[in-house]
C-alpha positions in Angstrom: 24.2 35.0 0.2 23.8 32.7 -3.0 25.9 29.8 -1.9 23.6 30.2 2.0 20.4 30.0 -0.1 21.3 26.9 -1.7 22.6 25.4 0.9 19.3 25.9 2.7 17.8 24.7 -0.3 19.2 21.5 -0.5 19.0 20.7 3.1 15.5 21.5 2.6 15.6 18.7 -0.7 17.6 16.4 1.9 14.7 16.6 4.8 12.3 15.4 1.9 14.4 12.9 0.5 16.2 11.2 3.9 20.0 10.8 2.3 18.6 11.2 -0.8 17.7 7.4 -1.7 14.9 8.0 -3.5 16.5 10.6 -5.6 19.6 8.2 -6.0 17.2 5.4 -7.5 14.8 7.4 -9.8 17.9 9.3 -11.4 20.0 5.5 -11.6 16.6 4.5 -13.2 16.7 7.2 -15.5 19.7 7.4 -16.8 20.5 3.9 -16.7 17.5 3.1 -19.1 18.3 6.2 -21.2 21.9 5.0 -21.3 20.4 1.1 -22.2 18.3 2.8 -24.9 21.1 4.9 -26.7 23.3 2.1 -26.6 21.1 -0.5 -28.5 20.0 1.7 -30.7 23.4 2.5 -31.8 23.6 -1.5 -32.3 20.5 -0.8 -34.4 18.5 -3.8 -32.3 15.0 -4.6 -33.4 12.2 -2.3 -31.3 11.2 -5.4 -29.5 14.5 -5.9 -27.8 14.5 -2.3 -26.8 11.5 -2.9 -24.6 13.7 -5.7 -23.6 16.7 -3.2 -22.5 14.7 -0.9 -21.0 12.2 -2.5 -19.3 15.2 -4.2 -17.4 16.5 -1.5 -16.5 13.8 -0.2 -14.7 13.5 -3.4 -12.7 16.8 -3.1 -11.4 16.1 0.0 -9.4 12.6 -1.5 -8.7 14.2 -4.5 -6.9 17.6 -3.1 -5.4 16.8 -1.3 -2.2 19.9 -2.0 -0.6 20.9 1.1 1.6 24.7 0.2 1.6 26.1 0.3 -1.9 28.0 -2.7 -1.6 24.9 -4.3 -1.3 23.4 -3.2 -3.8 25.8 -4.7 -5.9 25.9 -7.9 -4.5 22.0 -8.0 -5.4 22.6 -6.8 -8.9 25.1 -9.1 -9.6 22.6 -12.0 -8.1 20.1 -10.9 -10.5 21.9 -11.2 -13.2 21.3 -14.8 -14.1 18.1 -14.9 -12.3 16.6 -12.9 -14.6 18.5 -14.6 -18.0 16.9 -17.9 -16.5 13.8 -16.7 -16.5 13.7 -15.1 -19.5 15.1 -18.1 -20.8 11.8 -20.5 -19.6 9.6 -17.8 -20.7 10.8 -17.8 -24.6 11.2 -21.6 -24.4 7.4 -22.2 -23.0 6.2 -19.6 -25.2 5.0 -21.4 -28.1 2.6 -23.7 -25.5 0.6 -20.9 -24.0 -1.1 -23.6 -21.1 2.6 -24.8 -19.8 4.1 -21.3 -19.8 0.7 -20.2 -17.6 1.9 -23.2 -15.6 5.3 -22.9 -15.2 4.7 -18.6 -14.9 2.6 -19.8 -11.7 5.2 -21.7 -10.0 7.6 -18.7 -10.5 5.4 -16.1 -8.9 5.2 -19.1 -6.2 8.9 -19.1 -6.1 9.5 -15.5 -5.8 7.2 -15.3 -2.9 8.9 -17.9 -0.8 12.3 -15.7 -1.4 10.6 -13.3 0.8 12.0 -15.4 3.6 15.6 -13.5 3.1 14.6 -10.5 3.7 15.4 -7.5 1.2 17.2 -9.2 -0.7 15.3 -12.1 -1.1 12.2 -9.7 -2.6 14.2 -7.8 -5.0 15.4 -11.3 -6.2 12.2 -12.1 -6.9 11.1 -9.4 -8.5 14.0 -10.1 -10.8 12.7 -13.3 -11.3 8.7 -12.6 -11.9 9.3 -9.4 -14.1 12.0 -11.1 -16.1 9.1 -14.1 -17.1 6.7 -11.4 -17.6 8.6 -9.4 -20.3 9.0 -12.7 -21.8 5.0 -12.7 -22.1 4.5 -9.0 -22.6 7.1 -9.3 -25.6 5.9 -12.9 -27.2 10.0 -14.2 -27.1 11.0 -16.8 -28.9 13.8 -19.1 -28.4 15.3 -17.8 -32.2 15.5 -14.7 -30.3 16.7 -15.1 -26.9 20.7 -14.6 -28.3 19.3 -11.0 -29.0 17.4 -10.5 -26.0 19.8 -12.1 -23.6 22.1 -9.8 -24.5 19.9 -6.3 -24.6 19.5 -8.2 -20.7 23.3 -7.6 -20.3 23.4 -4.3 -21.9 21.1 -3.0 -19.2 23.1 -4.7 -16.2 25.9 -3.4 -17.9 24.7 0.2 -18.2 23.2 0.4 -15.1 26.3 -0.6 -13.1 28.3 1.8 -15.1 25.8 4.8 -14.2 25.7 3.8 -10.2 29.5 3.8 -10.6 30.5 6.5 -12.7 27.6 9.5 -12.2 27.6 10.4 -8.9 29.4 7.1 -7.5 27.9 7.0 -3.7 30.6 5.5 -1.3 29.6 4.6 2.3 31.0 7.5 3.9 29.5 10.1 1.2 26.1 7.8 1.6 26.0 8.4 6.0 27.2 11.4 5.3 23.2 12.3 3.5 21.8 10.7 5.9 23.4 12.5 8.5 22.4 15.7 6.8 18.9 14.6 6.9 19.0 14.4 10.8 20.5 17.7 11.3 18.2 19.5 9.2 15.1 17.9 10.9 16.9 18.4 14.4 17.2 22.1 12.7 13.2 22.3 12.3 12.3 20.3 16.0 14.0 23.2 17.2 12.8 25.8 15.2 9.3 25.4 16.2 10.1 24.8 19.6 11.6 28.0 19.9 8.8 30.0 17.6 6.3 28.6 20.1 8.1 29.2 23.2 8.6 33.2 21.8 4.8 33.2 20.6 3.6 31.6 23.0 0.1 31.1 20.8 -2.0 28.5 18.9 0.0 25.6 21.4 -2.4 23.0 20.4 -1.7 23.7 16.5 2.1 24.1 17.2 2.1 21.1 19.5 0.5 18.8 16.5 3.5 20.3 13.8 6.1 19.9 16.7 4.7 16.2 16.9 5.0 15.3 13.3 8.5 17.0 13.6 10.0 15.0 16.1 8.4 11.4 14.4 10.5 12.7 10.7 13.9 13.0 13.4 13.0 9.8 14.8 12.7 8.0 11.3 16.2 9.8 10.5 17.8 7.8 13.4 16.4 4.6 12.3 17.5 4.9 8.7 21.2 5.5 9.7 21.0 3.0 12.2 19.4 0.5 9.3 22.4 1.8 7.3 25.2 1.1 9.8 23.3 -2.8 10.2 24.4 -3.1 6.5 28.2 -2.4 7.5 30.7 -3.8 9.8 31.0 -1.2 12.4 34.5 0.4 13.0 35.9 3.0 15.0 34.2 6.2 13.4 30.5 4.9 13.6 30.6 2.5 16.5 29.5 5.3 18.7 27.8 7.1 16.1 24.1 5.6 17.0 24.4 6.1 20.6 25.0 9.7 19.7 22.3 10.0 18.0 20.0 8.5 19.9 21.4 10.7 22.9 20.8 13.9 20.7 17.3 12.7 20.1 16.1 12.3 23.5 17.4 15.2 24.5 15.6 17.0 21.9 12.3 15.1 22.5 12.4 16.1 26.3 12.7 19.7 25.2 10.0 20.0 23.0 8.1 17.9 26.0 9.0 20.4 28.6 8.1 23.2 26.5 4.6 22.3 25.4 4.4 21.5 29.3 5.6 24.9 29.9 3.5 26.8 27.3 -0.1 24.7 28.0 -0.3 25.8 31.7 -1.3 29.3 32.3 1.0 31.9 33.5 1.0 35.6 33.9 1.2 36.9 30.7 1.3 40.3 31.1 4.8 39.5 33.6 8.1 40.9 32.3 9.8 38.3 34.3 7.7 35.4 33.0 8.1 37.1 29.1 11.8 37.8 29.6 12.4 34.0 30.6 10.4 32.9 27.5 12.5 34.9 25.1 16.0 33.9 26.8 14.8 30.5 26.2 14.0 30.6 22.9 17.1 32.7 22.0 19.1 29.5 23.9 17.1 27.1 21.4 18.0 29.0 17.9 21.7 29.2 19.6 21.8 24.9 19.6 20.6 25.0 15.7 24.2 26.7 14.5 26.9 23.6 15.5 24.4 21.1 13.4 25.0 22.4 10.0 28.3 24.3 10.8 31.9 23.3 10.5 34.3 21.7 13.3 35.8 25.3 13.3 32.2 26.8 14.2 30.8 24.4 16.0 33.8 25.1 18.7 33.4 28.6 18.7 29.4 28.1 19.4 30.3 25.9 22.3 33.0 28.6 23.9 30.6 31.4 23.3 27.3 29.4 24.7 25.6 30.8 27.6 24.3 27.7 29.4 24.6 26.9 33.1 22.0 28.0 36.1 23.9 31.2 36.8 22.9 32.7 33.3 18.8 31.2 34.1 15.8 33.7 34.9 14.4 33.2 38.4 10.8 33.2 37.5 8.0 30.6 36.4 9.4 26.9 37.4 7.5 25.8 34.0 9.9 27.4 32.1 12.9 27.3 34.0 12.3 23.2 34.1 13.4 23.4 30.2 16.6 25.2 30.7 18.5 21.8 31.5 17.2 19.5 28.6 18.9 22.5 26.5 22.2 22.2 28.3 21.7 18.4 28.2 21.4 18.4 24.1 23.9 21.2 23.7 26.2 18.6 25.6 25.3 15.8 23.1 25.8 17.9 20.1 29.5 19.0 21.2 29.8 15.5 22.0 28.0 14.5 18.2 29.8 17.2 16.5 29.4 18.2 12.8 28.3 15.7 9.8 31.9 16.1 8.5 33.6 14.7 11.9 32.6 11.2 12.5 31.1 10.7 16.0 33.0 7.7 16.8 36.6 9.9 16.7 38.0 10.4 20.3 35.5 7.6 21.5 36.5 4.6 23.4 35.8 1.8 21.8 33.3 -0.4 23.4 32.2 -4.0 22.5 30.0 -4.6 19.3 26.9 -5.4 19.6 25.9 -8.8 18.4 23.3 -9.1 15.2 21.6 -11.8 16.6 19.5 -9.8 18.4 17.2 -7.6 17.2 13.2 -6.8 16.8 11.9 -10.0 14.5 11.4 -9.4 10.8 7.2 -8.2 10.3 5.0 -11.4 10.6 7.1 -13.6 13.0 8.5 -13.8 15.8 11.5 -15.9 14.6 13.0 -17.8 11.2 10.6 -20.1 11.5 7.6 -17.9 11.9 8.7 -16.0 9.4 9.0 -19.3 6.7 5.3 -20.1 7.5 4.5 -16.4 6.6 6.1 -16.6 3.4 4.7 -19.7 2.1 1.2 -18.6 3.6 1.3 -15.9 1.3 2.8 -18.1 -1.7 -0.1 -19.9 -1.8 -2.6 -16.4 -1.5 -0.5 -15.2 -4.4 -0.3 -18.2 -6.6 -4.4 -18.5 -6.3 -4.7 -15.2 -6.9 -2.6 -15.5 -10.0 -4.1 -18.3 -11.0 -7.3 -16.9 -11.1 -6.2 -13.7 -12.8 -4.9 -15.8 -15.7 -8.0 -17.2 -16.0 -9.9 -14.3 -16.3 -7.4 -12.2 -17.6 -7.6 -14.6 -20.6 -11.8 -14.3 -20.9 -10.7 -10.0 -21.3 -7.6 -10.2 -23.2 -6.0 -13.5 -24.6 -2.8 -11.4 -25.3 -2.7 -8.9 -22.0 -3.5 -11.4 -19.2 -0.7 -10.7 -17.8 -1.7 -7.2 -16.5 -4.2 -8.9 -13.9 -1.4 -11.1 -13.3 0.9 -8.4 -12.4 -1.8 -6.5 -10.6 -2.9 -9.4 -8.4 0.8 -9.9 -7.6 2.0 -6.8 -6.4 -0.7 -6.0 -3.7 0.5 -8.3 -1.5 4.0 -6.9 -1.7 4.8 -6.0 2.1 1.4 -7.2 3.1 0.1 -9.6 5.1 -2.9 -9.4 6.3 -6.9 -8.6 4.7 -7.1 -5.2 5.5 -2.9 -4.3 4.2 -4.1 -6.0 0.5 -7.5 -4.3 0.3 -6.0 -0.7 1.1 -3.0 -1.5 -0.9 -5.5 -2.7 -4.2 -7.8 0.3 -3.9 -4.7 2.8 -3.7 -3.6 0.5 -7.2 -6.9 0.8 -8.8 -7.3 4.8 -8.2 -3.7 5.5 -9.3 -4.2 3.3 -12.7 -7.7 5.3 -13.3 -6.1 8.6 -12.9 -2.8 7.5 -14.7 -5.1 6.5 -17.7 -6.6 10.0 -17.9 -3.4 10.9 -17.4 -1.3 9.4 -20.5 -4.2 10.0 -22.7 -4.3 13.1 -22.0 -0.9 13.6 -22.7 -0.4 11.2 -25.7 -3.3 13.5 -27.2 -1.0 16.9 -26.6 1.9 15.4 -27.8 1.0 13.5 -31.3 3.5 11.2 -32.8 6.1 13.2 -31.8 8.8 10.0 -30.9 11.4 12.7 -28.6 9.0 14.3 -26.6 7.0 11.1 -25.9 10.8 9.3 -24.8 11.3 12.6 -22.5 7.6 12.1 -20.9 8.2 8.5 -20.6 11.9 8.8 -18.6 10.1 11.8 -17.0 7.2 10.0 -15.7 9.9 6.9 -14.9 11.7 9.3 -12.5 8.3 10.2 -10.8 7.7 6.8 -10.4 10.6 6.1 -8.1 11.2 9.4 -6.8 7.4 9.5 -5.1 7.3 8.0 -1.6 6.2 4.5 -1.3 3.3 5.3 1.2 1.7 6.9 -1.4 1.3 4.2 -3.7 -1.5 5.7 -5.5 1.3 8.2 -7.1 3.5 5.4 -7.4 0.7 3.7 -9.8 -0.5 6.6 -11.7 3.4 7.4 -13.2 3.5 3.4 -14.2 0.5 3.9 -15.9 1.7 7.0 -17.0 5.0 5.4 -18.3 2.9 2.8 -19.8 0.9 5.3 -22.0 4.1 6.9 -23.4 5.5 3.2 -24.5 2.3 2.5 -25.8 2.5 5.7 -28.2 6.2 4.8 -29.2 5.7 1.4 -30.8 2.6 3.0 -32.3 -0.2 0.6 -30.3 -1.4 3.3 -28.3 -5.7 3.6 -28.2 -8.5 4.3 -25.7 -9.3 0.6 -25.9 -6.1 -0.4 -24.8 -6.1 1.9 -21.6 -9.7 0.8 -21.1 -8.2 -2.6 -21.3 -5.7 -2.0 -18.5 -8.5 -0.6 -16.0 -10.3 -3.5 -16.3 -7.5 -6.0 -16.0 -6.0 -4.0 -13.2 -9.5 -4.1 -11.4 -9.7 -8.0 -11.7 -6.4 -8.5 -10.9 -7.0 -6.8 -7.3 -10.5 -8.4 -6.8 -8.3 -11.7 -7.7 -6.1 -10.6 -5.0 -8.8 -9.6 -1.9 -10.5 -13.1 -3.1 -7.4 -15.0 -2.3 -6.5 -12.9 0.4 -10.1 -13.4 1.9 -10.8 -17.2 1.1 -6.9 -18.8 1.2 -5.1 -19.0 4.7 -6.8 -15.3 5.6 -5.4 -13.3 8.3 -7.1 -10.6 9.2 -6.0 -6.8 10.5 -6.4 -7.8 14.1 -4.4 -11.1 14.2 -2.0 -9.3 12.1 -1.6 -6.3 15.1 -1.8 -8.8 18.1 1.3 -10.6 16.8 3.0 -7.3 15.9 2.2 -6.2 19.6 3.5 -9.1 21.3 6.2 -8.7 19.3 6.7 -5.0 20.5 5.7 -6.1 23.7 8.5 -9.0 23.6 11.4 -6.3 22.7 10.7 -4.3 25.4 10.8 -7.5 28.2 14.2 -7.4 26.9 14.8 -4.1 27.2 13.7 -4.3 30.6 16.3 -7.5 31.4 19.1 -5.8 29.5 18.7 -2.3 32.1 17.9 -4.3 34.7 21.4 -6.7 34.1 23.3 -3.5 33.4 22.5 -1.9 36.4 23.6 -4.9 38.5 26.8 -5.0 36.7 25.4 -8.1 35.2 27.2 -9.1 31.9 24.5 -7.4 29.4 23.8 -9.2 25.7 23.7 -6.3 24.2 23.7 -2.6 24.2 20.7 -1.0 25.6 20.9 1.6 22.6 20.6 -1.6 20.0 17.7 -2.9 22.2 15.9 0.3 21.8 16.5 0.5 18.4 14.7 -2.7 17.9 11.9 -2.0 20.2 11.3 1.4 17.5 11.4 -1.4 14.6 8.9 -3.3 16.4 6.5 -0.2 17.3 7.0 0.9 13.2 6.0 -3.1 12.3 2.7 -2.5 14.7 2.0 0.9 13.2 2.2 -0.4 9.4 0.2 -3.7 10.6 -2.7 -1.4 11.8 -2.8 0.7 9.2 -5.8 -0.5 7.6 -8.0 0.9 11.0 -6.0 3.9 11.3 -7.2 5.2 7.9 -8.9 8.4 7.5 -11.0 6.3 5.0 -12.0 3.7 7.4 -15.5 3.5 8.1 -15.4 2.3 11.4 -14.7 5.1 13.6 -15.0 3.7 17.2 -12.4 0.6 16.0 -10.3 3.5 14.1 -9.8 5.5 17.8 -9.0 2.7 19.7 -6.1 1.6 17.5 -4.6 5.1 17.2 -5.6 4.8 21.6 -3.1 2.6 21.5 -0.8 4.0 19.1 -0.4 7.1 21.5 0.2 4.7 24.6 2.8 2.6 23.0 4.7 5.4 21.6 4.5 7.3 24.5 6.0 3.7 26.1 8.9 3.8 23.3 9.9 7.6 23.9 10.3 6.3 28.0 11.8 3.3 26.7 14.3 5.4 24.7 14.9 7.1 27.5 15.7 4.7 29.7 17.8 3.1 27.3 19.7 7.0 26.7 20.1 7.3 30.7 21.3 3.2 31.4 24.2 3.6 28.7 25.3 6.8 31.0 24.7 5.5 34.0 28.5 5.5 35.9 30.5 2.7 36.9 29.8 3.7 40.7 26.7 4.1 41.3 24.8 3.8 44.4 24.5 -0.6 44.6 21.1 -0.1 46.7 19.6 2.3 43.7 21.2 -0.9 41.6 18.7 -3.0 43.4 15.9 -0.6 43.4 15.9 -0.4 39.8 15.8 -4.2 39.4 12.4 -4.6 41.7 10.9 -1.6 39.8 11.8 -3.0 36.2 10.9 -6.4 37.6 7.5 -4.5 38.2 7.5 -3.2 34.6 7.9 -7.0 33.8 5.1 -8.2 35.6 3.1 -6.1 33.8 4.3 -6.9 30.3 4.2 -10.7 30.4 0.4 -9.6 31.8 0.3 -7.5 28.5 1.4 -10.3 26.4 -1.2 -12.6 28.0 -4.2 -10.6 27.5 -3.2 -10.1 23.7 -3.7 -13.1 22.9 -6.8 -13.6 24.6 -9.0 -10.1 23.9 -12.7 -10.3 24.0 -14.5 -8.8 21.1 -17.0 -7.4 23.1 -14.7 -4.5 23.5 -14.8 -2.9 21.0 -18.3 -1.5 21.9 -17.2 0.3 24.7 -17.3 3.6 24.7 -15.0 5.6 22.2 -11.6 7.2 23.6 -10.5 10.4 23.5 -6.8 10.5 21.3 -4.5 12.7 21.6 -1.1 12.7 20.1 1.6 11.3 21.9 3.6 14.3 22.5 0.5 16.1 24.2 0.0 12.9 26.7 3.4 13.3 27.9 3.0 17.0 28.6 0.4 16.1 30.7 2.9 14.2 32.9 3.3 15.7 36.4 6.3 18.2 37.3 9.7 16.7 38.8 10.5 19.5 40.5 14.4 18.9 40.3 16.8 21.1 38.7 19.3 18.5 36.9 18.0 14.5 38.4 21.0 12.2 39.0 21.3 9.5 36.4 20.0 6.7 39.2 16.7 8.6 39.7 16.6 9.6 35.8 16.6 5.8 35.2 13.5 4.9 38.3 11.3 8.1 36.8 11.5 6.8 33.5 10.5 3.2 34.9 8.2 4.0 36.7 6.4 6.5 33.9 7.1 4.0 31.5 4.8 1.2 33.9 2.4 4.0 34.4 1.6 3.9 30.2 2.0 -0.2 30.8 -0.7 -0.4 32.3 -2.9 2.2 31.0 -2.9 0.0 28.1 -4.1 -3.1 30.3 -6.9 -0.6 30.4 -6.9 0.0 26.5 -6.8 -3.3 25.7 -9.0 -4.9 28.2 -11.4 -2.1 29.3 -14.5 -4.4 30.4 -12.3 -6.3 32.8 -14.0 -5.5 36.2 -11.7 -5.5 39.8 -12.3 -2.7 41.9 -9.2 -3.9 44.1 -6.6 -3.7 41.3 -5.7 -0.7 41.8 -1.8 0.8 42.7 -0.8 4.8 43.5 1.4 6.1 41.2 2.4 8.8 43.3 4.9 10.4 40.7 1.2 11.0 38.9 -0.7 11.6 41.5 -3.2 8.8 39.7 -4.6 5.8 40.2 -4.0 3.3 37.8 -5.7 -0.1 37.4 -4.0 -3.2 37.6 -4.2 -6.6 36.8 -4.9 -9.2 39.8 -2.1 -11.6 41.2 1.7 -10.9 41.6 1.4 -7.6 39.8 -0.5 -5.8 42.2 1.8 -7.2 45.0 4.7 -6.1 43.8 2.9 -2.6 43.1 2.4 -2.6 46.9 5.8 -3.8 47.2 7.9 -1.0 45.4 7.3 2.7 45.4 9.5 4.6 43.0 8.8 7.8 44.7 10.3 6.7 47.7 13.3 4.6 46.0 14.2 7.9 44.3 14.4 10.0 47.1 16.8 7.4 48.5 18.7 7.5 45.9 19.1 10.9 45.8 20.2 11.1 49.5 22.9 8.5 48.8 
């Protein structure tokens, strides 16, 4: 009973903590600074390169965000003399205050542009920037930099030791988190789908929490399949996304089919339609055992499962439409198995997919795109550095360099006007409340050094442990942190943390200035390109199902492509972020955007789909239905490149239209019209999600062009049973063209 009630326990922990990466960093932080700190005290080093020790660290699990160990070693070892060369410059230049301003300028520059690498290319320059800085926050002089260097290598040293040595994370132990993260949220998609199949009450509450389920399962998937990008694949995880992603549909129908089922009315007082509900539900808790079980248990579920339409009630179609999605995901979790059997084992190995393609990094659409982004924002964030020196100086000659630091980090995975200004009010309420915060506890405490070191590595670990969208947090334990180092080299006072309000506060007006006056970009130029480049993924998606179902030579895997087309939707969702905020004033702009949130997700679950069905399609499948599919996913591609044209091109005058109605994603697909088929053939699987998938196409023609007036572009959609507007020219021909209604039925009779 114990050892159950931990386990839960810590699956519970994982669920928060998707394979425990935060935890990972704010304990390496931890313990890797105490460890720096015990060690140069025991060299009995000056209290100056202490802060030295420490504070590097700290940056060490503030810039190594590598998922894959071995990476994270790689940019360790990288950083290494990065940060001994700046530290170097910043002692050297420190006796000429004006050149080291100068020179500290062309390094935040510098560290910008290494945004253009990716990951790796940010945590190297926060190596570099917070290097420089401690140089300034510590007043280093070149008679010193023997000392200091070396604290530098104590804390590499130390840190490396603690990532190795407590709790070493290999790659199989690190998949193996994440793949308890998936199971456990699988564990809770199913949980409530079965507690509101039973209860059958409060479906619109239910529906919501299902919702915000099945998104935590889909960011799951997408951090192991980030994690396997990191790796060469082999034969254990080659398979291992297309598993997933299998499970994942499979689940997402379910819960579809069961809100479906639950939202339309039905006799309620019928024992048939009551006894179907409760065999259903007992069918759903059955599929959570095999997840969290062993290979031993997960066999003995399979042999003792019920499925299969002889064991099915015979009453209300509603219900009986979800007993197949639960055969269909109790098939892909025999095939998945359990977190301690790799997927891969027993699969065929099938050609890697190439890592050329893939959704674009955010802000471009290629290398180049993305160059022009990072030195765009270099210059934002060198004049807004710039400007927080100078007045930095007028409020502090000797802290400057807290505006400095405070105009430099809001643009950290920003890019546009609307990303900085969220991101430097979030910074400015954090360091208020963390300044109430340390002096409140520096206050309790006194002078006593232990407890305030405890506070300090305690207020570290909340630092990194807190999620990053809730940077506020994130900023109150820094300033938290702060506060305790403050009291332990005894130049702690209320007009010190006064001080650091006001320099953070002009270091973020620095920061909207620059982000308003140099090479601006604002929220909606910053979506648009995000949503071509969403729109862009799924045109290949499109070609790549299309080719395969031709038996055309495909350039990649259709799972891959789906994964990127998720990437790019999660680049479009952070982009509008900004007008999707509770806070946002503007309400009718704030409904749109989340409008089209719902329609492109409910796009990507179709897309996913597809993808799920294409990579099962057989070998001999019906050559007309081959063709069919072409025309209708040519139809779908009419329709995008029409998408991607009116993008670019939107008139403002939209947005005073009249407000839409959103709902979540999950409810719109409910709302999707009964197939009344008991298990669909792969071929007409493929043609319903098509042609569903054009249906949400060009409802957001509608969304994103609404004033457009042409009564004749209009096209039945007879699997809705709706008529959906279209735009003029080739589109609406090959509308009148194709029927997917009709192609299906075909199919099915072949």
């Amino acid at each position: 009973m114990v050892a159950r009630t931990t386990t839960s326990l810590w699956d519970r922990f994982a669920a928060f903590d998707p394979g425990l990466v935060r935890l990972a960093s704010a304990l390496g932080a931890v313990l890797g600074t105490a460890a720096t700190l015990a060690v140069l005290t025991a060299l009995r080093v000056p209290e100056t390169a202490l802060v030295v020790g420490g504070f590097t660290a700290m940056t060490t699990s503030l810039a190594v965000g590598d998922l894959h160990p071995r990476n994270r070693f790689v940019t360790l070892g990288l950083g290494v003399p990065l940060s001994l060369a700046s530290l170097a410059a910043g002692a050297a230049l420190t006796p000429y205050p004006t050149a080291a301003k100068l020179v500290f300028l062309m390094v935040i520059h510098l560290a910008v542009q290494a945004r253009r690498f990716g990951p790796r290319g940010l945590g190297l320059g926060i190596f570099g920037f917070m290097a420089f800085l401690l140089s300034q926050f510590t007043q280093a002089r070149v008679d010193r930099l023997p000392l200091f260097g070396a604290s530098v290598l104590v804390a590499f040293g130390a840190v490396t030791i603690v990532w190795c040595w407590v709790g070493p994370v290999t790659a199989s132990r690190a998949l193996m988190r994440l793949r308890r993260t998936f199971d456990v949220r699988l564990h809770d998609v199913l949980r409530d789908t079965a507690s509101m199949i039973a209860t059958g009450q409060d479906i619109d509450a239910r529906s919501r929490s299902l919702q915000d389920r099945l998104d935590r399962l889909h960011a799951s998937v997408l951090l192991i399949e980030d994690f396997l990008d990191e790796r060469a694949a082999d034969e254990d995880t080659e398979a291992l996304p297309a598993h997933l992603g299998r499970v994942e549909v499979a689940a997402h129908r379910l819960a579809v089919l069961a809100v479906r089922a639950m939202r339309t009315p039905a006799a309620g007082n019928d024992p048939a339609e009551r006894t179907a509900r409760q065999l259903l539900a007992r069918r759903i808790r059955a599929l959570r055992q095999p997840t969290v079980g062993t290979p031993c248990a997960a066999e003995r579920w399979v042999e003792g499962y019920e499925g299969g339409p002889a064991n099915r009630p015979t009453r209300s179609a509603l219900v009986l439409d979800c007993f197949p999605p639960v055969d269909e995901l109790a098939e892909a979790l025999r095939v998945l198995g359990p977190r301690e059997r790799p997927a891969g084992r027993g699969t065929p190995p099938g050609k890697p997919a190439p890592r050329t393609f893939g959704a674009p990094p955010r802000g471009g659409t290629d290398t180049e795109s993305l160059k022009r982004e990072a030195t765009r924002q270099a210059f934002q964030v060198t004049v807004a550095s710039a400007l927080a020196i100078a007045g930095g100086q007028l409020l502090s000659p000797h802290l400057w360099y807290w505006a400095v630091a405070a105009a430099w980090v809001v643009f950290i995975k920003n890019e546009s006007t609307g990303e900085v200004l969220l991101q430097s009010l979030r910074r400015l309420a954090g360091t208020g409340l963390g300044v109430v915060f340390g002096y409140g506890l520096v206050a309790l405490v006194g002078g006593d050094g232990p407890v305030l070191l405890a506070l300090l590595l305690l207020c570290m670990f909340g630092m990194f442990y807190t999620p990053s969208h809730a940077y506020w947090a994130v900023t109150f334990f820094i300033t938290g942190t702060l506060g305790m180092l403050l009291a332990l080299m005894d130049t702690f006072s209320t007009h010190v943390l006064l001080l650091r309000v006001q320099e953070t506060a002009l270091g973020v007006s620095c920061g909207i200035l620059a982000a308003v006056l140099v090479l601006p970009t604002t929220v909606r130029r910053a979506g648009d390109a995000e949503l071509v480049g969403f729109l862009q993924v799924l045109d290949r998606l499109l070609r790549t199902v299309a080719a395969g179902s031709t038996g055309t030579e495909i350039p990649t895997s259709r799972v891959r492509a789906a994964h990127d087309l998720d990437r790019a939707l999660e680049s479009f969702r952070r982009a509008c972020l900004p007008l999707t905020h509770p806070l946002n004033p503007q309400r009718r702009r704030r409904h749109r955007v989340r409008h089209l949130l719902e329609l492109l997700e409910t796009g990507a679950y179709h897309a996913r789909s597809l993808a799920a069905a294409a990579e099962r399609l057989p070998a001999d499948h019906v050559p007309e239905c081959a063709t069919r599919l072409a025309a209708a996913a040519a139809r779908a591609h009419e329709t995008v490149t029409h998408l991607i044209r009116v993008t670019g091109r939107r008139s403002a005058s939209a947005s005073r239209t009249a407000r839409p109605t959103v709902v979540r994603a999950l409810s719109r697909l409910s709302e999707e019209q009964r197939v009344s088929r008991d298990r669909p053939s792969p071929e007409y699987r493929l043609l319903l999600h098509v042609e569903r998938l054009h249906v949400a196409l060009t409802a957001l023609v509608q969304a994103l062009d609404p004033l457009a007036s042409d009564p004749d572009r209009t096209t039945a959609v007879s699997s809705e049973r709706t008529d959906i507007p279209l735009p003029p020219g080739p589109i609406r021909a090959a509308a009148a063209a194709v029927s997917c209604r009709a192609l299906a039925d075909r199919c099915e009779r072949a």
